[in-house]
Every structure is written in C-alpha cells, then in structure tokens.
C-alpha positions as CSV (number, residue, x, y, z in Angstrom):
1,X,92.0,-83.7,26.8
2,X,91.0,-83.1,23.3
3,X,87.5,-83.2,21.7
4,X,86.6,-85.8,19.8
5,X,88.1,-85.7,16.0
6,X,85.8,-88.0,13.9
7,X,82.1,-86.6,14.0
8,X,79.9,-86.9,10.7
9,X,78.8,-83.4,10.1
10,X,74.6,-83.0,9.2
11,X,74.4,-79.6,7.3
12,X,71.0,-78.2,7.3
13,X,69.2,-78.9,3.8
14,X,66.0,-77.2,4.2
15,X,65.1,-75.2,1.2
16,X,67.6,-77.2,-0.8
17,X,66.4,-80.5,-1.3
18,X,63.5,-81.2,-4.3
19,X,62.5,-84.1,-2.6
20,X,61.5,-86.0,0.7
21,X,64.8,-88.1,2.0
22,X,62.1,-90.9,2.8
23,X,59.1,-91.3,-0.2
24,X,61.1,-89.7,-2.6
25,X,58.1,-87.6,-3.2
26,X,58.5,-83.9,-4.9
27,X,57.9,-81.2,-2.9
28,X,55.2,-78.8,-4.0
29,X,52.3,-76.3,-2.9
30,X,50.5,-79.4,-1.7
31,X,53.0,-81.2,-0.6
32,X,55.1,-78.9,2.2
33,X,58.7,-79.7,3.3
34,X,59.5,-80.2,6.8
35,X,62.9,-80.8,9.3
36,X,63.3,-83.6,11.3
37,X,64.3,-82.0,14.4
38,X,66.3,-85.3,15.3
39,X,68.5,-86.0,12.2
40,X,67.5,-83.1,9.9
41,X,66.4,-84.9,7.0
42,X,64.0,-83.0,4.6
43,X,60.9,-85.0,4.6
44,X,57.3,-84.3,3.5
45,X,54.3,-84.1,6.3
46,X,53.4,-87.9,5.3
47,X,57.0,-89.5,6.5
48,X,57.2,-87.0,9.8
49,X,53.5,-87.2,11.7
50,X,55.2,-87.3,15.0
51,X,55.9,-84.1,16.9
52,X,57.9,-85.7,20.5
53,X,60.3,-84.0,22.8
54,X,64.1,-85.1,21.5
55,X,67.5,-84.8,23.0
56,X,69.3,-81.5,22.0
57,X,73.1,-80.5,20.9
58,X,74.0,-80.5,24.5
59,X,72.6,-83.4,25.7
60,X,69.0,-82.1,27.3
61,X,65.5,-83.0,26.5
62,X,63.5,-80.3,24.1
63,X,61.1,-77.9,26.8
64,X,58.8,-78.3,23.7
65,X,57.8,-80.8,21.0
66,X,59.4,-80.7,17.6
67,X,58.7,-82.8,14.6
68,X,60.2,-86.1,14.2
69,X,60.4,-88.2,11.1
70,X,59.0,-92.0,11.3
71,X,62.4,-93.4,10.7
72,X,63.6,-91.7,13.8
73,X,60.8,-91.9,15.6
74,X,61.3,-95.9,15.1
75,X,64.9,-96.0,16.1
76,X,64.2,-93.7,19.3
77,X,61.4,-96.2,20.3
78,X,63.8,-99.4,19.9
79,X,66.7,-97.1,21.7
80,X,64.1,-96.8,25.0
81,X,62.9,-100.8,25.0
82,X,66.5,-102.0,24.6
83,X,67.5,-99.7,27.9
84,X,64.0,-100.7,29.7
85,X,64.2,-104.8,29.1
86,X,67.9,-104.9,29.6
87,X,67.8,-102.9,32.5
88,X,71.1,-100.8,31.0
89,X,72.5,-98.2,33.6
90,X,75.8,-96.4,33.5
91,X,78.3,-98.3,34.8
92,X,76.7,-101.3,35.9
93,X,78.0,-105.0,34.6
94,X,74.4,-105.8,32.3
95,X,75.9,-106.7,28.8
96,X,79.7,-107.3,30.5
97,X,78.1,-110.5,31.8
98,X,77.7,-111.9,29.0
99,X,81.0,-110.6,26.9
100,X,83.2,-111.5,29.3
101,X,81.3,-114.7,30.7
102,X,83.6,-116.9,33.5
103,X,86.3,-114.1,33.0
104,X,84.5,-111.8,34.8
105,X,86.7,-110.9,37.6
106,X,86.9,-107.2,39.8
107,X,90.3,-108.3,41.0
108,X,92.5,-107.6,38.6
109,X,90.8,-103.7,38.4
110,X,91.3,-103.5,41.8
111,X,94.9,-104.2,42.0
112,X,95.5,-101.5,39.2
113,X,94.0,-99.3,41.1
114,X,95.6,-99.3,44.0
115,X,99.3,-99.4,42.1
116,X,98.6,-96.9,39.9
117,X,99.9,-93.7,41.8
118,X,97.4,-91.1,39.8
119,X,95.9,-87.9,40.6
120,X,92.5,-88.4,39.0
121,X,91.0,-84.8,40.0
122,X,93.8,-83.2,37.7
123,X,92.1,-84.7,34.3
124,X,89.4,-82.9,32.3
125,X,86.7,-85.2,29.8
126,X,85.5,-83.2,27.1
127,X,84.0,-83.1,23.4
128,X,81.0,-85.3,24.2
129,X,79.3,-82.5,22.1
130,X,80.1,-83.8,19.4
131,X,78.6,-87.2,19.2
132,X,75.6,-88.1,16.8
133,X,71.8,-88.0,17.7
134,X,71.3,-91.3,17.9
135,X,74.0,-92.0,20.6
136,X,72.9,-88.6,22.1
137,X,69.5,-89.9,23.1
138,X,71.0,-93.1,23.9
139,X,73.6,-91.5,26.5
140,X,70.9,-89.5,27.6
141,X,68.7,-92.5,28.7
142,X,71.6,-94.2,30.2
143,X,73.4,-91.5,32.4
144,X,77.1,-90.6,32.4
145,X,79.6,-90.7,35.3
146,X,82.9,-88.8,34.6
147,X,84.8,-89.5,37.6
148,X,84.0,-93.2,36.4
149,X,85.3,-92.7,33.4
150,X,88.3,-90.9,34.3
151,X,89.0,-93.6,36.7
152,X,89.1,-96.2,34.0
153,X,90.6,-94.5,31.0
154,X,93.5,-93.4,33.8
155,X,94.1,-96.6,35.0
156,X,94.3,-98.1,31.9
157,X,96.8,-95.9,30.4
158,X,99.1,-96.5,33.8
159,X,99.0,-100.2,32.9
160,X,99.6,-100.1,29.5
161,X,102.0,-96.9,28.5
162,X,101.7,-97.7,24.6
163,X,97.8,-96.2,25.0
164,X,97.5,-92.9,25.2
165,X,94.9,-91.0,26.9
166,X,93.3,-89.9,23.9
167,X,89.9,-89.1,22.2
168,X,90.1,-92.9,21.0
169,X,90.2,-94.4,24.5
170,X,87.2,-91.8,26.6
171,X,85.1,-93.1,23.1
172,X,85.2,-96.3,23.4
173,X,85.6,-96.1,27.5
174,X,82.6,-94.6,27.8
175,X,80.5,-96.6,25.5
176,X,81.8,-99.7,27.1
177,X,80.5,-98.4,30.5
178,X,77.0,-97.8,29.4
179,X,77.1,-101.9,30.0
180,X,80.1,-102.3,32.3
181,X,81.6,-101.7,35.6
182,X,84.3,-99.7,36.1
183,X,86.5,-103.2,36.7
184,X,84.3,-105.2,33.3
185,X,85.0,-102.2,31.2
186,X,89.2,-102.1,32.2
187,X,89.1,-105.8,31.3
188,X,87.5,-105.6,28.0
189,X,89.7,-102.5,27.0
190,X,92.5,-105.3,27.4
191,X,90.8,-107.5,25.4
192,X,90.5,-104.8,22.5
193,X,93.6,-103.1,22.7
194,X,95.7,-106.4,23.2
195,X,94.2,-107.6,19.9
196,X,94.3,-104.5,17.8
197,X,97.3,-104.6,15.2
198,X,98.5,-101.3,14.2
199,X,98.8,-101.6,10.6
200,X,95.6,-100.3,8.8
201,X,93.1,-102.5,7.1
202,X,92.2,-101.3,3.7
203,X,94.0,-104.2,2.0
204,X,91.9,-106.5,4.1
205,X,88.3,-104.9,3.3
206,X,89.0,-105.0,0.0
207,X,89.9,-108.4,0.1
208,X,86.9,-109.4,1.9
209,X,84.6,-107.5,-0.2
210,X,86.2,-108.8,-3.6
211,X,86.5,-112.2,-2.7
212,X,83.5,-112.2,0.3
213,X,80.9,-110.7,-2.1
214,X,82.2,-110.5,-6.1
215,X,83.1,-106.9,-6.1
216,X,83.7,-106.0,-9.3
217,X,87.2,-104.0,-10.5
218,X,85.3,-100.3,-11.1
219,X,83.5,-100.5,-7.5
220,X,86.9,-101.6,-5.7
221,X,88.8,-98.7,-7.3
222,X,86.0,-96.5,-6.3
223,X,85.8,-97.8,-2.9
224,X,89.3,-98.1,-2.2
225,X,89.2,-94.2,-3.0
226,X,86.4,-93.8,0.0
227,X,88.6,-96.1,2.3
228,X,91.5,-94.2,1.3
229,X,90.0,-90.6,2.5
230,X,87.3,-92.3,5.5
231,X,88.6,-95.3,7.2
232,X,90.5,-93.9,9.7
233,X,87.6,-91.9,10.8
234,X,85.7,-95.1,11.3
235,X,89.2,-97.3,13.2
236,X,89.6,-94.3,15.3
237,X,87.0,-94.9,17.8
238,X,86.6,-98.3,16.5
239,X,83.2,-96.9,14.3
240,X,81.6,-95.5,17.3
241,X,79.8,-92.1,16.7
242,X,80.0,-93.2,13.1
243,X,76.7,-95.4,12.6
244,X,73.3,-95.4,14.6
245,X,73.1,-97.0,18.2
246,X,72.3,-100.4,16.9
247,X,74.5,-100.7,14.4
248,X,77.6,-99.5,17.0
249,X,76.7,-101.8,19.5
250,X,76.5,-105.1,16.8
251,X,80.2,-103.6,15.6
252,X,81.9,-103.3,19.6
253,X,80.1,-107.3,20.0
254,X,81.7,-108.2,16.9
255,X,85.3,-106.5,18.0
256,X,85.4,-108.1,21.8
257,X,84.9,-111.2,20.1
258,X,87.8,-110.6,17.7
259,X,89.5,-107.9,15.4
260,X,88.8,-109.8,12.4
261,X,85.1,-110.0,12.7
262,X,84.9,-106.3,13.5
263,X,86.9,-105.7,10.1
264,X,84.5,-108.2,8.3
265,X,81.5,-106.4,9.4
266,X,82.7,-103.0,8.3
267,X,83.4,-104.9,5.3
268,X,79.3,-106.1,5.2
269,X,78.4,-102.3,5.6
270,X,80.9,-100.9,2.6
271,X,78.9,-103.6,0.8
272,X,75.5,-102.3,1.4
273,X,76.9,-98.8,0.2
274,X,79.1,-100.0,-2.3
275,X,76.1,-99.0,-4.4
276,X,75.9,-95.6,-4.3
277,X,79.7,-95.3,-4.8
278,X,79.5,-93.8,-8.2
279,X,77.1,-91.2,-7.9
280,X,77.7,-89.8,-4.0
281,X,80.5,-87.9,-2.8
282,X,82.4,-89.2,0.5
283,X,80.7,-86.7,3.1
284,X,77.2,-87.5,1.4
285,X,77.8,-91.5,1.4
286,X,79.4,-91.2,5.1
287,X,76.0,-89.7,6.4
288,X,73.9,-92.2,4.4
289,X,75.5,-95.1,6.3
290,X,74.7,-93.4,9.3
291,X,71.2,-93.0,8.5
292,X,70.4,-95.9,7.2
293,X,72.4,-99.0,7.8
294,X,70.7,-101.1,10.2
295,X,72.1,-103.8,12.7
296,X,69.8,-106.8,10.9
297,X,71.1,-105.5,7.3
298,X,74.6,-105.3,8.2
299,X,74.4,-109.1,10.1
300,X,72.2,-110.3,6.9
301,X,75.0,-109.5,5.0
302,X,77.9,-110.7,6.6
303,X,76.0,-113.9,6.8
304,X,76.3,-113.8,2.9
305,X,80.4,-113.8,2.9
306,X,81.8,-116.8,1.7
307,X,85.7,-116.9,1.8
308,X,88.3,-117.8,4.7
309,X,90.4,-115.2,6.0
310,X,92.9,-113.2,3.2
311,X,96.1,-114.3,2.7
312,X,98.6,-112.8,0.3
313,X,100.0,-115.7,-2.7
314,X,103.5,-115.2,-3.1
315,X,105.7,-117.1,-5.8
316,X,108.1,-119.1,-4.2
317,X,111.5,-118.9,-6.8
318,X,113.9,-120.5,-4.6
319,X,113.5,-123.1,-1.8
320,X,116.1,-121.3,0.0
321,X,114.4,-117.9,-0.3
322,X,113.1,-116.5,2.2
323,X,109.1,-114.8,1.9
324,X,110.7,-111.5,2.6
325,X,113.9,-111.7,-0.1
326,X,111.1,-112.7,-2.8
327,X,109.2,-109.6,-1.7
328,X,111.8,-107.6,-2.1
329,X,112.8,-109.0,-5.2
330,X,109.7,-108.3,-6.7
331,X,109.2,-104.8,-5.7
332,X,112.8,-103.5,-7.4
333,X,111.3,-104.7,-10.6
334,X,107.9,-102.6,-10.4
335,X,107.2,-99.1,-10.3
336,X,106.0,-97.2,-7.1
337,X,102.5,-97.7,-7.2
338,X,103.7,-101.3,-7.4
339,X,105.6,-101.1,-4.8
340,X,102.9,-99.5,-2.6
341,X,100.4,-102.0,-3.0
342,X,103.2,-104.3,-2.1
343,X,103.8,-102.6,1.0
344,X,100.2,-102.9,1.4
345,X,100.1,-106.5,1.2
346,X,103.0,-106.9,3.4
347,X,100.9,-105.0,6.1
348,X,98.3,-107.2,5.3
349,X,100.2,-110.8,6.3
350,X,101.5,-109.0,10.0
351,X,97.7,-108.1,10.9
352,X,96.7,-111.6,9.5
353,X,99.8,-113.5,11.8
354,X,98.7,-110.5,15.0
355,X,95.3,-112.2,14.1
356,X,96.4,-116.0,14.4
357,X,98.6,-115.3,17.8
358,X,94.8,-114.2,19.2
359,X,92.7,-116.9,17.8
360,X,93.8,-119.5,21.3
361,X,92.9,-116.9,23.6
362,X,89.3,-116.4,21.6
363,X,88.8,-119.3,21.7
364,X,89.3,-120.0,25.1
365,X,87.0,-117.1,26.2
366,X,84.5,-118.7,23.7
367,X,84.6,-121.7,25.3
368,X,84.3,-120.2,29.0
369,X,81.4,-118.4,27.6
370,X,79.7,-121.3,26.4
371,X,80.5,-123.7,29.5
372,X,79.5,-121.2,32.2
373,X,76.4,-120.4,31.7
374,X,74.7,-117.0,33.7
375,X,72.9,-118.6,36.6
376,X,72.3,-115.0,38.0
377,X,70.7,-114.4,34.7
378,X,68.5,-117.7,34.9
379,X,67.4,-116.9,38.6
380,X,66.4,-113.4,37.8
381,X,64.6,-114.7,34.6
382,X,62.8,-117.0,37.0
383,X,62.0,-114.0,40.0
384,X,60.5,-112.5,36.9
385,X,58.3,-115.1,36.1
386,X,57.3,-115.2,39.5
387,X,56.6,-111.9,39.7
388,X,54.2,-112.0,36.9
389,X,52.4,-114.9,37.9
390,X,51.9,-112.5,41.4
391,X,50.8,-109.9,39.6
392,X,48.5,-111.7,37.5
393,X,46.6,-113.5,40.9
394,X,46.5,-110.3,42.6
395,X,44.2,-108.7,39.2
396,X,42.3,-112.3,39.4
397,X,41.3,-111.9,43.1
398,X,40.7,-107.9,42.4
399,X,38.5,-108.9,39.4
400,X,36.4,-111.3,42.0
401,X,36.2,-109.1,44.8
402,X,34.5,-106.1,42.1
403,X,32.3,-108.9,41.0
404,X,31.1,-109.9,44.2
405,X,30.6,-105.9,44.5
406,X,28.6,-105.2,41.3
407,X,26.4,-108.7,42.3
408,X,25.8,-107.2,45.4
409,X,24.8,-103.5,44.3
410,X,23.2,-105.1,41.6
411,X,20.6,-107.0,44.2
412,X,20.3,-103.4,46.2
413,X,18.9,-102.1,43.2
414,X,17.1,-104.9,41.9
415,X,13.6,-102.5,42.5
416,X,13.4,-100.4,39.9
417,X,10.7,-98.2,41.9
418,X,13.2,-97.3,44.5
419,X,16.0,-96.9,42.0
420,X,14.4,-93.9,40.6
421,X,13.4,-92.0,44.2
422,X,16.8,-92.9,44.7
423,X,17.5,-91.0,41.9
424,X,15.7,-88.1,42.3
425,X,16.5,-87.5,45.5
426,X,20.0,-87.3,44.4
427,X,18.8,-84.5,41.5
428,X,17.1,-82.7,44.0
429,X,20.2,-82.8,46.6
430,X,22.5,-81.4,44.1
431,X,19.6,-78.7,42.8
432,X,20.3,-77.6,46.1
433,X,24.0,-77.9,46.5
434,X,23.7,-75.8,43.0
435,X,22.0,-73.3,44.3
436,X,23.8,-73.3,47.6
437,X,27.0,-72.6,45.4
438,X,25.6,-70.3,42.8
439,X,24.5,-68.0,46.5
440,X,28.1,-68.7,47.3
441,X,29.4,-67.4,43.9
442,X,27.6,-64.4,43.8
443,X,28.9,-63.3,47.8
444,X,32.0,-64.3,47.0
445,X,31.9,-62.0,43.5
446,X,30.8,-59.7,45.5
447,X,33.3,-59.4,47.5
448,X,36.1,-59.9,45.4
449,X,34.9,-56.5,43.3
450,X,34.6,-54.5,46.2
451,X,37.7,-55.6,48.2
452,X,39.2,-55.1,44.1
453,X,37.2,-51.1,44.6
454,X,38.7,-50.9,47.6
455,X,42.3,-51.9,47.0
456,X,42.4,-49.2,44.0
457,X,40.7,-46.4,45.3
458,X,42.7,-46.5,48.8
459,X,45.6,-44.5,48.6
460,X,46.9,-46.4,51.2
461,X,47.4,-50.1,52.0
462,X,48.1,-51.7,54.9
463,X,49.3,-54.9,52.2
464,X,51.8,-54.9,49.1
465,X,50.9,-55.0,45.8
466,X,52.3,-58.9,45.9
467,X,49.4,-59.3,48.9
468,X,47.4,-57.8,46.5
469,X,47.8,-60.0,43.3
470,X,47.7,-63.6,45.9
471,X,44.3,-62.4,47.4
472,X,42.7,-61.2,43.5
473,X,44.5,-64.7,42.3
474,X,42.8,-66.7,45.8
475,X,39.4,-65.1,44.6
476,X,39.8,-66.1,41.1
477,X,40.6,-69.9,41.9
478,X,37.8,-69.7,44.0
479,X,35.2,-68.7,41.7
480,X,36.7,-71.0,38.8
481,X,36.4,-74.1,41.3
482,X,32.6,-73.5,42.2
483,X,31.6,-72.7,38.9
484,X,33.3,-76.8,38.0
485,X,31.3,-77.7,40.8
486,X,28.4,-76.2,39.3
487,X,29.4,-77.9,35.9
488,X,29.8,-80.6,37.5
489,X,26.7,-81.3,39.6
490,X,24.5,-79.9,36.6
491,X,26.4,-82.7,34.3
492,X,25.2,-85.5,36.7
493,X,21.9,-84.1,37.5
494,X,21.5,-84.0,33.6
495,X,22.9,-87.5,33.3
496,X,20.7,-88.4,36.1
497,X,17.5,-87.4,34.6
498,X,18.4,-89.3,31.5
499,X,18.2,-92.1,33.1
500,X,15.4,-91.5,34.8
501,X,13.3,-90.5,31.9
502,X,14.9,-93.5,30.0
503,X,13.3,-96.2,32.7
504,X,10.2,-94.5,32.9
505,X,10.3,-94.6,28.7
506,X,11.0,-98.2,28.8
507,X,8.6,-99.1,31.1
508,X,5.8,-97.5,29.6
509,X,7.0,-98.4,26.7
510,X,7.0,-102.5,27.8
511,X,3.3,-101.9,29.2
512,X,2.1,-100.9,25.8
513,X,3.0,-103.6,23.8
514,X,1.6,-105.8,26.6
515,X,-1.7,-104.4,25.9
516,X,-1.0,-103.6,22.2
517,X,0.0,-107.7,22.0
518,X,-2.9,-108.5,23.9
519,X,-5.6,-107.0,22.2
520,X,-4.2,-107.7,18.2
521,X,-3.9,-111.0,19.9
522,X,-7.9,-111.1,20.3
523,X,-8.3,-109.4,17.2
524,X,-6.6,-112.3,14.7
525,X,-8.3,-115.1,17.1
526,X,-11.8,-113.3,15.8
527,X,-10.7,-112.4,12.9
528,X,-10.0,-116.4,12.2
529,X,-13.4,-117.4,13.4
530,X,-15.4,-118.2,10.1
531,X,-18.7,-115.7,9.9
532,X,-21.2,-118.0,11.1
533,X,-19.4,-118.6,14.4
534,X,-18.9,-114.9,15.0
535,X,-22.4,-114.1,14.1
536,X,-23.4,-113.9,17.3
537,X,-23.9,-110.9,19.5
538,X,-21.5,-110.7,21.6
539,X,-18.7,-111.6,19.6
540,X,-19.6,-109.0,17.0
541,X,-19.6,-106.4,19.9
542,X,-16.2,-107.7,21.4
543,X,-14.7,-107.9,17.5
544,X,-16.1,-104.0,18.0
545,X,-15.2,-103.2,21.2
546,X,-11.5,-104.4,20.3
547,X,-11.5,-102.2,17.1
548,X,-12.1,-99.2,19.1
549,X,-9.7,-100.2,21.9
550,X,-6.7,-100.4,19.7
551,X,-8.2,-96.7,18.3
552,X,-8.1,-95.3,21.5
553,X,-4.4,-96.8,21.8
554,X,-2.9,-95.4,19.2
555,X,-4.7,-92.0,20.1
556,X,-3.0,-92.4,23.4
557,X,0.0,-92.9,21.7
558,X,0.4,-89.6,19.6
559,X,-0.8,-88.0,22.5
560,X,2.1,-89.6,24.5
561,X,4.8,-89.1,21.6
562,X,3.5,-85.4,21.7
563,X,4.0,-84.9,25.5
564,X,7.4,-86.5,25.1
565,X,8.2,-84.0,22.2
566,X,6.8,-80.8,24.4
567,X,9.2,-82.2,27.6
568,X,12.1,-82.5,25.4
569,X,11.9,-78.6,24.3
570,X,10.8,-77.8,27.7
571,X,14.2,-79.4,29.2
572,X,16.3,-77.4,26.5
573,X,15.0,-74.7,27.1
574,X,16.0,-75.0,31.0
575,X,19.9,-75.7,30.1
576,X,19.9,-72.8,27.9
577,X,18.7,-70.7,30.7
578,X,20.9,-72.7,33.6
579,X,24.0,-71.9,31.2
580,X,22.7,-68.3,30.5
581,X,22.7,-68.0,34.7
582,X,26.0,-69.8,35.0
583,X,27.7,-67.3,32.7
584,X,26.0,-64.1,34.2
585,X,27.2,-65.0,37.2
C-alpha cells in the first residue's frame, strides 16, 4: 500500500516572514513574532491569544499547550460542534442518510462481501501521516477503524477490477466513513467512481471560469499554467487533504451529487484565487487555498456562475460530415499547439456526453431524496425535544424545592438575637477544632522529625528506603491537610465574625438614627414655634435639654467610631499573629 502522493507541504517560516500572515502588521521590538503551532503561520501576539492543546504529526493530542492563531482556533471550534450536533462517529450511517436517501440499502454490501473470496488480514493501510491539520484534528475527533476500511476499499476493488487499490481509493474510503457504514460508504464509492470520466478537466475549468465569471485572457493563461502543474493533485483524491475540513466536505457533497458540480466548485475556488495568480508561485498559492478558502466563500461564489454547461462549437462544412472528420480536418491545417488544444476540446465533449449518460440516474436519486423524507431523523428530532422539555421541568421543580428551602431557613433565622449566638457558637467550636488541630500538628511534626532522626541515624532498618519515602510522603500529606483545615476553619471563623460585627453595626447603627430622628425631630417642631409661644419655662428648658442631648450623641458617637477603629487594629493584629503561629508551626 503506498502513502499518500498529494500532501500540501507547510515549511516553517519563522524568522523569515516581515509581517503577520493575519493583520498584516510589521514585526518589530514591540511587536514579537509568534508560530501557530496548528498551521504554522507567522502571526503577531494580537492574531494568536490562544494557547490549547492541538493534534500532532502523528495523530495525538499535545501533553502541553501551544499557541494557536484565532483563525485556527475558529476552525477547530466549528470542527468539534459539527462532530458534537451531528453526532459523527467512524463508521456509523449519520450524513449517508441523507446522501443516499431511499437508496440506502445494506444488501447489496452484504452480497459483495460474501462473494468476494479476499484475505483481508494480508493488506496493510498506511501514509495517513501525511494528511493536513485540519483533517488531522478532524480524524482525531472522529476515530478510525482499519479493518473497516480495509474491508471496504477490498471489496470494492473485487467488484469493480478497473479500481485499483490505491492511495486514491483509502482517501476518499476513509473520509466517506467518517459519515458512513461500511455498506453506505461501498454504495457511494459506486456512485463516484461510476460517474467519474477519465479524461482530465482543465478544458472544463477554464471554460466555466471564462464564461461562469468573465475571466479575462492574461488570468486564463496564468491559471491554465497553475492547472497545468496542480490539478491532478487536487482530482487525485477528489481535493481531499487539499483544502480545510469544511471546504472538503461541501466539495465530496457536491461530487455524490454529480461530477459536474464537483468540477464547477473547484472552478468557484480557482476564482477566489485567481487573484493572486500573478504575484504567487504555485506551492505558495496552493497553501493559501488551503488556509483560507472557506465552505460559505466557495458556495457564495458558485452561486455567482451564470452559464450552462460547456460545449465545444464546431463548424459544420458538409451535411454529410461527420463531427469527428471536421475535427480532423481542422487540426491537419494548424500547428501542434493547435492541435493540442484540439485534443483538449475533444476530451472536453466525451466528459460532457459521460456527464449526460448520468444526469437520469441523478436525477432519480434527487427525486428519491426529496420524496422520502428521514422519519428516523424527524422522531429523533422530536425525542430531543422531549428530552429538553424533561430537563427543563426537572430544573423548574429543583428551583421550587430550594425555594421552599431558603423560605424555610429563612423563618429559622428570622431572630436575629439567636442568629448571632448561633453564630458564635460556631466561632468558638472551630477556635477549638483549631486548636485541637494545631495540638495535632505539632505531635504529628514531632513525630515525623524524629521517626526522620531515627531513620537516618539507624544503621539498620527493618524497612526499605521505598517504605521510607511512602511514610516521610504520608507525614507530609498529613501535615499539608490540617494546616487547609486550619485555613479553612480560620477563613470561616473570619467570615463569621464579619458578619457578626456587621449586624451588631447595623443595628446599632438603626437605633441611632431612631433617636438621632427623634430628637432633631423635637428640635425643628421648637425651633418653628414663634418666640412668644416658646417663652415659657419649660419649653425653653426642653429646647435646652434637646440641645445638649443631641451633644451628648454625637459625643457618643466619636467615642463609638473610635472603639470601632481600636477593634479593627486589635483584630489585625490577631491574624498577623494566627498566621505568624500557622507558619511556625
């Protein structure tokens, strides 16, 4: 089994590139160049944030993260929710369903299977190292079965001797059974390789792409010269391992449904690189479509193409003539590059006529498609639904139940007297369990450094140095573990207090402006009363006796903002020391 021939080759640019392959922006003393670990581009630390485990040259996860550039980090993110919501697993029908539609059938596998007389242990699949990163993660997520594959690529080739079991065939096998069976993916490799003319299709891009989209003469020389030296990388494996994962997948749709529509969306994607065709060598222009062409820009611009499908005008001279004797006729009067493009043309009608023969049969499988709709599909659409709307109750009846909880502690606690005994009996409770464990601590300390004494001044022991490291290891857990208890219980008792102090605060707090309401309440109402009616006596004295009142209130006040100052230092002055214990120990 050979590896696989058509790769795109990444050579690493770091040092060698002025600018980030994103922004665009020079790189500089302040500006740093980085390496996307996943597609290597050169990119500045703006464009590459992410640092996230990838999938390495042979197919693993990273042990540790590396930096990732936003553009991949976008792609790998739609890569995971296209294999989570369509529920993609290797070798199960998911996709199949809906390319092959009424025609889905596991006889016809079965039968071929059972008359093909194979030894399937004898065959070795190889040169999956080869494939791009953005298939990499995808096989990754998927899984990968070779005896499935072998099983499928074997049988195949026993039923159809024209295919050889080649590096074309595992490709596109294995792709096809990322959303197939084993019997969905053997009846869609019919469908492809039934289709599939064997003349090549430059004529027929550059027809689509001329008459499709206005190509003008200097681009079509210039990509005939790319199509020249890089289609047949791309129709090998029928542009897998050539584009990103979303891109390859739109492409493979676009071939089950026919070969035309495959070749007329390679044609969309020449178009969107058409423009760099002047200053870009091939290998440079080959990677850039792999980087960057998109499954929405290449359908976008296929939508664009306006022309029917390319057929070749020939000058009819004689009546009697036949198509082929005016060909001929006309190529003994040109020169060979004439005669080449005639050739060309001449390849150009057979695919067009393999093309026609195949349009019944496309059309019958559309029309299957479209009048057997996926009722497997609807009812586990619907289970879905339901499953949600379970879900959904079950947080609505755990949301009540809490409620009725927090109601119910809520009227436990409703006196705020008890709440803060409550309280500190839990801060005394843990002042003890803190002191219980610091005792604890200390013993055990203890004797950890004299069973350590002991092991290293004993010249000999009863246990192994292995016995030795478990026990000094057993010790050291131990010790770690009470002194997070300790952390622990002195963070709640802390937290505790707060609380505690807080009420207290806000109580006092609420019983002051009672009184502080109350009396600047009497002390408008006299100051209103006009002097004659507050010449009396005793309202003098009161209007007095307020005065001083609110005096002595505001005394009482400094005094209490004072205290509260003093306890504040007082209690920071205990966690330093608690913490200065903690650490001694």
């Amino acid at each position: 089994m050979k590896q696989f021939i058509t790769y795109i080759n990444i050579p690493e640019v770091r040092g060698k590139i002025p600018k980030c392959q994103i922004c665009q922006k020079s790189f500089s003393f302040t500006t740093r160049e980085h390496q996307c670990k996943r597609c290597l581009r050169a990119v500045c630390e703006g464009c590459s944030p992410f640092k996230i485990n990838h999938v390495k040259k042979d197919g693993k996860e990273s042990t540790k993260p590396h930096r990732m550039c936003k553009i991949c980090k976008e792609e790998s993110e739609q890569i995971k929710n296209f294999v989570e919501s369509n529920h993609i697993a290797y070798g199960v029908d998911t996709l199949s369903k809906q390319w092959l539609g009424g025609s889905l059938s596991q006889q016809e596998y079965k039968n071929a299977r059972e008359s093909a007389k194979i030894r399937f242990d004898k065959t070795e699949i190889s040169g999956f190292d080869n494939i791009n990163y953005s298939l990499k993660e995808f096989y990754y997520l998927v899984g990968k079965d070779n005896t499935k594959l072998q099983n499928v690529c074997l049988t195949f080739c026993s039923k159809n001797p024209e295919v050889q079991f080649s590096a074309e065939l595992v490709c596109l096998a294995n792709f096809l059974l990322c959303f197939s069976s084993e019997a969905s993916t053997y009846q869609l490799l019919s469908i492809i390789y039934k289709q599939k003319p064997p003349d090549e299709c430059i004529v027929s891009i550059l027809t689509y792409c001329v008459k499709g989209y206005g190509l003008g003469e200097d681009e079509k020389s210039l990509l005939k010269q790319f199509l020249q030296s890089r289609l047949k990388r791309y129709l090998v494996t029928f542009a897998i391992n050539m584009f990103n994962f979303d891109t390859t997948l739109f492409l493979i749709t676009q071939l089950i449904k026919k070969y035309d529509s495959f070749i007329k969306g390679l044609s969309a994607i020449f178009m969107l690189a058409s423009t760099l065709l002047k200053n870009t060598n091939h290998e440079d222009l080959e990677l850039w479509i792999l980087r960057n062409v998109r499954r929405k820009d290449a359908e976008s611009k296929l939508n664009l193409m306006q022309m029917p499908a390319p057929k070749q005008e020939v000058e009819i001279r004689d009546t009697s003539q036949s198509i082929r004797s005016v060909a001929f006729s006309m190529i003994e009067q040109q020169d060979q590059s004439q005669y080449n493009e005639m050739k060309a043309e001449i390849s150009n009608l057979k695919l067009q006529l393999a093309l026609k023969e195949n349009e019944i049969e496309s059309y019958k499988f559309q029309l299957q498609q479209m009048q057997s709709p996926d009722d497997s599909k609807k009812d586990k659409y619907i289970q879905q639904k339901n499953d949600e709307i379970a879900i959904l109750l079950a947080r609505v009846d755990a949301l009540t139940l809490e409620n009725k909880q927090l109601s119910k502690k809520e009227s436990n606690y409703s006196n705020q007297s008890s709440i803060q005994a409550e309280q500190q009996k839990i801060i005394q409770e843990q002042q003890q369990q803190i002191e219980r464990l610091k005792t604890k601590l200390k013993d055990t300390t203890f004797e950890n450094r004299a069973m350590s004494m002991s092991l290293a001044t004993s010249a000999q022991s009863i246990m192994s140095g292995k016995e030795v490291q478990d026990l000094k290891q057993k010790h050291e857990d131990e010790k770690r573990q009470l002194l997070d208890q300790i952390q622990s219980l002195e963070q709640n008792k802390a937290q505790l207090q707060r609380i505690i102090d807080s009420q207290k605060q806000l109580n006092q707090r609420v019983v002051d402006y009672i009184s502080s309401m109350t009396i600047n309440t009497n002390v408008i109402e006299l100051s209103l009363k006009p002097p004659l009616e507050r010449s009396t006596k005793n309202d003098n004295e009161d209007y007095k006796l307020l005065i001083d009142t609110k005096n002595q209130q505001n005394q009482l006040l400094k005094q209490l903002l004072m205290t509260n100052q003093q306890q504040i230092q007082e209690l920071n002055n205990k966690l330093k020391d608690i913490k200065q214990m903690i650490y001694s120990s």
